[in-house]
N, C-alpha and C positions, 0 to 999 in steps of 0.2 A: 634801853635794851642792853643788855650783857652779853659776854661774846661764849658762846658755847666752845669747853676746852676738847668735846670729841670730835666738832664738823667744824669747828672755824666757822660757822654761819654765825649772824645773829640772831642771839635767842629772844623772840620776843610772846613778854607774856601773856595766856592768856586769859582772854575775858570770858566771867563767867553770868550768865544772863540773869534779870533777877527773879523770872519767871521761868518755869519749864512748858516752852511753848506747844511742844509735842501732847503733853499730857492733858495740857487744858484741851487744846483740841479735840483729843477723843472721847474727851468725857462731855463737848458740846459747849463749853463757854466762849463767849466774845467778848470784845473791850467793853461790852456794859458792862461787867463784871471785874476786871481788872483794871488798873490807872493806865490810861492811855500815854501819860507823860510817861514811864517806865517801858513801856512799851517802846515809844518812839526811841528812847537813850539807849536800850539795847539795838535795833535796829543801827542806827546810827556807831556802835562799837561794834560789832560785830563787823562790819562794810568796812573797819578802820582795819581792820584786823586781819581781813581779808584782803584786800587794796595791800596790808604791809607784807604778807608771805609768799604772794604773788610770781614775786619774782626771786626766791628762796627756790621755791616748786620749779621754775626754768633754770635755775642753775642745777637743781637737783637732776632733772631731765636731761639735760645736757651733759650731766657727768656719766647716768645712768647709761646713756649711748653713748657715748666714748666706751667705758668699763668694757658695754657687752663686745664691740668693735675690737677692743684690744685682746677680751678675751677669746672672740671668735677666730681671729687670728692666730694666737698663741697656740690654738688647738690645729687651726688648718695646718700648722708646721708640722706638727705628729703625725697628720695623715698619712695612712701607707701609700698615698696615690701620688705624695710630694716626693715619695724614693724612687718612684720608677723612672725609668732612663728614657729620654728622650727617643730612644728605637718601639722600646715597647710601647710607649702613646702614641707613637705614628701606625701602629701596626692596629691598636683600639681605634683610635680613629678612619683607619681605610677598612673596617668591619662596619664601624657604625654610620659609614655615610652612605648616603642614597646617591644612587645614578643620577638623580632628576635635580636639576640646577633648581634651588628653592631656598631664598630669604631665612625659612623657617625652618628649616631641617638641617643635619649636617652633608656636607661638612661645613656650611657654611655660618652656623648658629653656633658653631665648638668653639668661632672669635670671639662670642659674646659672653663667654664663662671667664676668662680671665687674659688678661695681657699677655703671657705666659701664651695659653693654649691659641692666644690667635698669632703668637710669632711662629709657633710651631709647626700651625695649622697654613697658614699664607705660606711660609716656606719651605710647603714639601711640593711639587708642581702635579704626584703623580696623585696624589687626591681629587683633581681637578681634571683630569683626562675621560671619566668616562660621565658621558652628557646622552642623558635620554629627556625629551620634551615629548610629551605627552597633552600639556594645559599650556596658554597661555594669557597671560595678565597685561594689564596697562603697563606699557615703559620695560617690558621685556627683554626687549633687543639691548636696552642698557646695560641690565643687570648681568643677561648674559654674557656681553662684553667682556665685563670685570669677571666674569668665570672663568673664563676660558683663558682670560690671558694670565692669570693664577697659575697656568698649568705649564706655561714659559713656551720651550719650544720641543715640548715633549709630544710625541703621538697621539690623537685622539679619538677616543672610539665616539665614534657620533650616531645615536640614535634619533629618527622622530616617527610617532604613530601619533600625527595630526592630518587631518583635512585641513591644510592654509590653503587659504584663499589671497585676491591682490592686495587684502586689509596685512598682511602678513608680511608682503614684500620686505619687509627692514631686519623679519627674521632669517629670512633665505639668505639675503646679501650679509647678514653677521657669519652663517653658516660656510659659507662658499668662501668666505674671508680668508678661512684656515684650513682649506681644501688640502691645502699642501703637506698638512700634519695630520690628518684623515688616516690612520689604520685598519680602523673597524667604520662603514657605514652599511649603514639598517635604517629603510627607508620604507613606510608603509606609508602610501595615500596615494590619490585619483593618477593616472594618466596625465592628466594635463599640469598639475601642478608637480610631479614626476619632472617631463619635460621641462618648465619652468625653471625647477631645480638646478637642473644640469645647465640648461641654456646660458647660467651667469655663473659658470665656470669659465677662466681665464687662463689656467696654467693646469697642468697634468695632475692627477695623485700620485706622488711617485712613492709612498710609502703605504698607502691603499694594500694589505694584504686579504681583510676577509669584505664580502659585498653582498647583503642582502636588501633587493629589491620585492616589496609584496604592492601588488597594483590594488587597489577597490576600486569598486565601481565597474563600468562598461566601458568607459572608453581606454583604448590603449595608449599608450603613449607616444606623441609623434615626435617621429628619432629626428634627431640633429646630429649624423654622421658626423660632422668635423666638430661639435662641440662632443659630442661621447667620445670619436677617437681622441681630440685631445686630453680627454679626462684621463681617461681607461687605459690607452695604448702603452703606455711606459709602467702602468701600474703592475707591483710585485704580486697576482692576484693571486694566494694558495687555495680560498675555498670563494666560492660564488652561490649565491641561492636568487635565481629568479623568478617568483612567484607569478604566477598567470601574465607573464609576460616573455609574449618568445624573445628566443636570443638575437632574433634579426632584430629587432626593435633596439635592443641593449650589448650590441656585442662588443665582447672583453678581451680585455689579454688575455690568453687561453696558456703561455707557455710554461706558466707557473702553477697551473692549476693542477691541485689531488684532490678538492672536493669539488663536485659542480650538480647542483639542482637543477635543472630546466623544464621548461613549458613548452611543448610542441606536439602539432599535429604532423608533421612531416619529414617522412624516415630520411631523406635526404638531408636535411639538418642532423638527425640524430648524428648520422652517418662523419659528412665532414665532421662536426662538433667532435667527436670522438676522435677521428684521424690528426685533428691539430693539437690535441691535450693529449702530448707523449706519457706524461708524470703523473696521471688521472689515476687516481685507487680507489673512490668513489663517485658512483655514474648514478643522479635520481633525475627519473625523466616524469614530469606530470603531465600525464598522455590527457590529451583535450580531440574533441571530434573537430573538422575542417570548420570553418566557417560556413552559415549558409551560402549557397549558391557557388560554392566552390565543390567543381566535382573532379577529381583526379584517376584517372582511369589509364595512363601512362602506366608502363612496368615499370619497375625497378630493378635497376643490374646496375652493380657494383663490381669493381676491382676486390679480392678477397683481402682483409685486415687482417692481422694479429696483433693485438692489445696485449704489450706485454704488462702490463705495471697494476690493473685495472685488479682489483679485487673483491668490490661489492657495485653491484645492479639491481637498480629498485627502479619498478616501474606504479606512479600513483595515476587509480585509475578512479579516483575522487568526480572528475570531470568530466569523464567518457560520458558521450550521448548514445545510448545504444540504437538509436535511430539511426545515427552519421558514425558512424566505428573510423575509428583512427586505423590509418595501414603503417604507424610508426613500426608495429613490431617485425616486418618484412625484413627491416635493416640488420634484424639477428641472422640473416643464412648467409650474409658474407660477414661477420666478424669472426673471431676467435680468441676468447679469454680463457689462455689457460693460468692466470696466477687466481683467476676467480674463487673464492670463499664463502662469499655470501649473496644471495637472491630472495630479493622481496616483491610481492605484488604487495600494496594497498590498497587503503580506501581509508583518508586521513580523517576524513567527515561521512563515517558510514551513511550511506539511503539506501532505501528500502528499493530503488530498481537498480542499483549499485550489487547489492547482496544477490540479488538476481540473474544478472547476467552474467553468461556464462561463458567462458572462451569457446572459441574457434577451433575445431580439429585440426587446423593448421598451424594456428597460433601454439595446440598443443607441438604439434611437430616440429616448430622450426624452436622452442627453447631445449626439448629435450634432444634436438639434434646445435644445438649451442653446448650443450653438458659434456655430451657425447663429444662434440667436433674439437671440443678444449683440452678434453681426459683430464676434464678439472673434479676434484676430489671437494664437493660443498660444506661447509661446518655450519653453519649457520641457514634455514629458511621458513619464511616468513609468507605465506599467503593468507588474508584478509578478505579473499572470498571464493565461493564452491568453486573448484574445481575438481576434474573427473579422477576417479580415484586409479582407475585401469590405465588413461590416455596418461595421465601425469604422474599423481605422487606416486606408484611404484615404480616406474622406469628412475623417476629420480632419489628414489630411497635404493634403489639396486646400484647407484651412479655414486652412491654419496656413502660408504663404509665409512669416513670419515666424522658422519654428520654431529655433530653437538647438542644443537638447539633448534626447536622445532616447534613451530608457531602456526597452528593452521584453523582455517573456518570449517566446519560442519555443519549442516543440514537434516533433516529427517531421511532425503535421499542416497546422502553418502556416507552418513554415519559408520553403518553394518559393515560397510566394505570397507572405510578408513582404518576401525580399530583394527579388522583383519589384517590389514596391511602392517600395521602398526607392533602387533603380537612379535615380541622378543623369539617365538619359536621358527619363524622361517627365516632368522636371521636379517629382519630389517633393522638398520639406523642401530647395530652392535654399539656404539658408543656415546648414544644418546642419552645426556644429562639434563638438560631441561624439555619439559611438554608442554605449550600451552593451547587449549582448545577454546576455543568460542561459539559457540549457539546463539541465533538471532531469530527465533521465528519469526517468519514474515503472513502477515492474513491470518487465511486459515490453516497452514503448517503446522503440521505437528514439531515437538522437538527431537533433536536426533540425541542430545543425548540423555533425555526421558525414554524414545523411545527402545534404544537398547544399551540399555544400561547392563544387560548379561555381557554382549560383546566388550563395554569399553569396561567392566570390570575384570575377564579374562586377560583382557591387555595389558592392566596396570600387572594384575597380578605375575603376568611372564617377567615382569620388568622387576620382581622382587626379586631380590638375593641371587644368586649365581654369580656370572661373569656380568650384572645389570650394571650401569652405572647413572642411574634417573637418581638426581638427588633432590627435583623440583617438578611440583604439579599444579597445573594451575588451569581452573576452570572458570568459565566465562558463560552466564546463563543469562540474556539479552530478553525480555518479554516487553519493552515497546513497542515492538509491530504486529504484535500480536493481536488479531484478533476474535481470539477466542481462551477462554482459560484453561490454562497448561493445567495436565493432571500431575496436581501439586493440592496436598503436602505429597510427597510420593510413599508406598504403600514400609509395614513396617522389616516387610521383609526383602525390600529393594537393596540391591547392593552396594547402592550409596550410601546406606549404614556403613558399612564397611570402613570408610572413609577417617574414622575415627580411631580405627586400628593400623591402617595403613598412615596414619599423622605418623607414628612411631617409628616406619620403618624408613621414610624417605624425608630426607633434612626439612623441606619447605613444600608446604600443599593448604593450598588454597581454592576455595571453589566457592568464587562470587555471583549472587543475584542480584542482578540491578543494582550494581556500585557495595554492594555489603555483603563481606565475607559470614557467609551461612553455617561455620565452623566453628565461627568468636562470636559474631550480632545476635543476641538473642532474638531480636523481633524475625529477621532472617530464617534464623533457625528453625523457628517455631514453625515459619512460611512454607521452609521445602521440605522438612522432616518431620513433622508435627508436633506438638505441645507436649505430648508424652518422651 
């Protein structure tokens, strides 16, 4: 063999057969036909021949990845992503990670890309601070371990939306581990594993600023007074959210507190709760009816309050049982908020005996004498279900010169007299920018804003041009409780044509059917204005 002057390999030559085996084949010959001994002598060089290249072909393979190796290198050096600065990949990197501590996803998979990205990545600790569990796997508790102590001894916002059970125990005691770096917790599940939670708490959260609690299930959680005050009582708490769990069960440091959600049926709670949260600017109360077999027919008299700092009050009536009516809102005729700006009724999971129920001539009395008792000027409100249009919204659009933004439900019953109210010409709500209405027909109801559509187009139209300042409209047409069919597509000379000339004149207008805006969706469109 000779030595080849362009590879330095050995050349060796090759053998040429003394048959073309291919060709005989396809034309159907066999060794009868050819000399078997020639046959066999090619066979036998050819296997020599192959047997000597063999390992020509592995050095060749071998260079051939090395080569691509050195040249894919050569190239990664060019990369625009090898110039960026150590600040800007940390900053890519706390976009691209997920909350939720996971093997597979970042940030925890961004050490698996280079040596580099995982010194970078292991040594920033606030990558590692925010922990939501939602799943849990085999060997868990381990994994999470090494996350969280990633994060050194930085703040933690800790999330979990699981039902654990006793199988779980080794996730709670990892969690309660680092109570102590606890900033943010958010905690969704039962009652009882709630309790559990807490109960393997051993030292305070003393850096614990925001705290949501959401219960499932029926049972409530049975409080452990010296294990929650130990948790809770030193804690910095500025916002709280307790979901379907009153505050006697979970009570908090209140002195820190500007946001606080709560769950109660009993104005005496509302009441203190209010009186010990001096620095309170947001007040949400999720009004729930007594338990059964609890009847309260005791009055209520209070010392008078004034709430200086308080400026939004939202009451969710999600919960209410209109059988067992909550007497929380009593607790309004001794407060007084006059830094108040904003008032909400909900219903965060509208129902059909939700949309139904109607307040109380009392209930109407004692918030418009809350409005009235504060000389508080409203910018902001927000009601999510009928109410009377004579007993409320006008006493409180005559209260509120101020107003801005205006959120309210309609019915076939209050419609006529809402938009009336509403009409720029008697001088209601002068500086109102945004509208939003809502329609939900229930059964057999007609729609209210089907049915006078003349009224609520008189109303927009006062809101055009002059001293108006509505730069946002926005409509909400609800037909799952319907039942019967709304008269729709509506006719061609309905005033909700309109609709498409008045786009032009106020920045943002929108007016949704069942989740799709009937203005852009064509199937929509075609549904409430018709094909033509």
């Amino acid at each position: 063999m000779d030595a080849c002057p362009k590879c330095a390999f050995s050349a060796i030559r090759p053998y040429t057969p003394s048959v073309n085996a291919t060709d005989l084949l396809r034309h159907g010959f066999s060794s009868l036909d050819i000399s078997k001994a020639s046959i066999l002598n090619d066979i036998t060089n050819l296997g020599q021949e192959l047997h000597d290249i063999e390992p020509l072909l592995v050095r060749i393979r071998d260079r051939r990845e090395k080569l691509l190796k050195d040249l894919s290198g050569c190239k990664a050096l060019l990369a625009p992503i090898r110039r960026l600065p150590r600040e800007t990949l940390l900053q890519i990197f706390g976009l691209a990670s997920s909350d939720i501590p996971n093997p597979h996803d970042a940030p925890w998979i961004l050490g698996e890309v280079c040596s580099t990205w995982r010194s970078i990545s292991r040594s920033c600790p606030s990558l590692w601070t925010r922990i939501y569990i939602s799943t849990l796997k085999r060997n868990y508790s381990t994994f999470l371990d090494k996350y969280i102590s990633l994060s050194v001894h930085l703040p933690i916002h800790m999330s979990v939306e699981r039902h654990l059970d006793h199988s779980h125990t080794d996730i709670l005691r990892c969690l309660v581990l680092h109570l102590e770096r606890w900033s943010v917790l958010e905690l969704t599940m039962t009652g009882r594993r709630l309790s559990r939670l807490l109960s393997l708490a051993s030292s305070p959260a003393i850096h614990l600023t925001k705290i949501c609690l959401c219960r499932v299930g029926v049972d409530q959680p049975e409080t452990n007074y010296e294990a929650v005050n130990n948790l809770f009582s030193s804690s910095p708490i500025t916002e709280a959210r307790l979901q379907r769990i009153p505050y006697s069960c979970m009570p908090i440091n209140t002195s820190h507190l500007r946001k606080l959600h709560m769950y109660s049926y009993d104005p005496t709670e509302l009441y203190s709760t209010l009186q010990r949260s001096e620095r309170l600017i947001e007040f949400a109360v999720e009004l729930t009816s007594p338990p059964d077999g609890l009847i309260n027919t005791a009055s209520i008299s209070h010392p008078p309050m004034t709430h200086a700092s308080l400026q939004r009050l939202l009451f969710d009536v999600t919960w209410v049982n209109p059988r067992r009516r909550t007497n929380v809102l009593a607790t309004i005729d001794y407060i007084t908020l006059p830094a108040l700006r904003q008032f909400d009724v909900l219903a965060t999971e509208p129902r059909v005996y939700i949309l139904s129920w109607p307040f109380q001539a009392i209930e109407y009395t004692r918030l418009i004498g809350l409005f009235h008792r504060s000389q508080c000027s409203l910018t902001v409100l927000t009601i999510s279900v009928p109410v009377s249009v004579e007993a409320f919204l006008i006493p409180v659009l005559s209260q509120s010169p101020a107003l801005r933004k205006l959120n309210i439900f309609v019915n076939a019953s209050i419609a006529r007299d809402a938009f009336k109210a509403l009409s720029l010409a008697p001088g209601a709500a002068p500086c109102l920018e945004q509208l939003y209405i809502t329609d939900a027909p229930i059964r057999v109801e007609n729609s209210g804003l089907l049915e006078d559509a003349g009224g609520f187009h008189a109303m927009i139209l006062s809101r055009l041009g002059g001293d108006s300042r509505l730069d946002t409209l926005y409509l909400s047409l609800k037909t799952h409780w319907s039942h019967q069919p709304l008269a729709l597509p509506v006719p061609q000379d309905s005033p909700y044509h309109d609709l498409f000339r008045i786009r032009d004149q106020i920045k943002n207008v929108e007016f949704f059917l069942d989740r799709e805006d009937c203005l852009v969706d064509e199937e929509a469109r075609a549904i409430f204005f018709g094909s033509s």
